[in-house]
N, C-alpha and C positions, 0 to 999 in steps of 0.2 A: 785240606789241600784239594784244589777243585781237579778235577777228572781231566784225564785227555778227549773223553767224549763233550763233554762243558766248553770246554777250552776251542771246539771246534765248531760246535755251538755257537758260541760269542761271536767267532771268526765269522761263519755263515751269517749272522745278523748284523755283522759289521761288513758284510760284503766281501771280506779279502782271503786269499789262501795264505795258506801256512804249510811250511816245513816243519818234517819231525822235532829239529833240533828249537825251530823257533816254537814250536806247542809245548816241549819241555822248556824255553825262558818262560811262555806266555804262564807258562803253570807256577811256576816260582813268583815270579813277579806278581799276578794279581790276586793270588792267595794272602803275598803278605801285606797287598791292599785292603784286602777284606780282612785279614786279622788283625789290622790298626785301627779301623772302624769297629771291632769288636771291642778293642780298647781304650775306644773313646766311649763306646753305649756304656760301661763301668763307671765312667768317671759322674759326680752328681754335680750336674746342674740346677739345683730347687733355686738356689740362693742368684741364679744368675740374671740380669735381665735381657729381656728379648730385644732386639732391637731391629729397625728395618733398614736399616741404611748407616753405612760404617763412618761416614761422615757425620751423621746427623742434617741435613741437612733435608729441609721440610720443601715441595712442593707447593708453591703460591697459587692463585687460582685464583681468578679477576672473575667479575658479575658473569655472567651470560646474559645480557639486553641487546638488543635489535637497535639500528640507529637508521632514521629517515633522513636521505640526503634529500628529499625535495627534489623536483623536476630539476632546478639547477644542478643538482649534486650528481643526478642522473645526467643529467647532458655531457658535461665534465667530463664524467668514467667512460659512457661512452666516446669519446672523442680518441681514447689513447687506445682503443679496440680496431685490429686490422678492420675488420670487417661488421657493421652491424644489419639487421633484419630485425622489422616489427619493434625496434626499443629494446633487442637482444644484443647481443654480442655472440654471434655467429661463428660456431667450430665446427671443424672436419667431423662427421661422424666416427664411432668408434667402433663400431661393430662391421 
């Protein structure tokens, strides 16, 4: 059973106060949080396998290549740019 000093503990690093009456629930209540996980580190998992994603579902992931639109390709893009400079496409600064 965790302590009423723990418990205030928690509170402090979670930023909130507590009443007496809620530091007696908070001590009930996350005790028998931590005692369920105690009775799960019991149980064996050797035989189980690991998985990374409860779907199965795999992330795709296309080439990384560069593509040369040519001066034409470049004129194009620029054209749909509020504003260009120098063959840039010209934004507000950000700093």
């Amino acid at each position: 059973m965790l302590t009423k000093e723990e418990i205030q503990h928690i509170a402090g690093l979670a930023r909130i106060s507590l009443h007496e009456k809620e530091i007696e629930k908070y001590q009930k209540d996350l005790s028998g949080i931590l005692d369920y996980f105690t009775e799960l580190q019991k149980l064996d998992t050797e035989s189980v396998e690991a998985i990374g994603h409860i779907t199965g579902m795999r992330n795709v992931f296309r080439q990384d290549k560069s593509s040369d639109f040519g001066s034409i390709g470049k004129e194009e893009i620029l054209k749909n740019a509020p504003e260009t400079k120098g063959g840039y496409v010209k934004v507000k600064s950000v700093l």
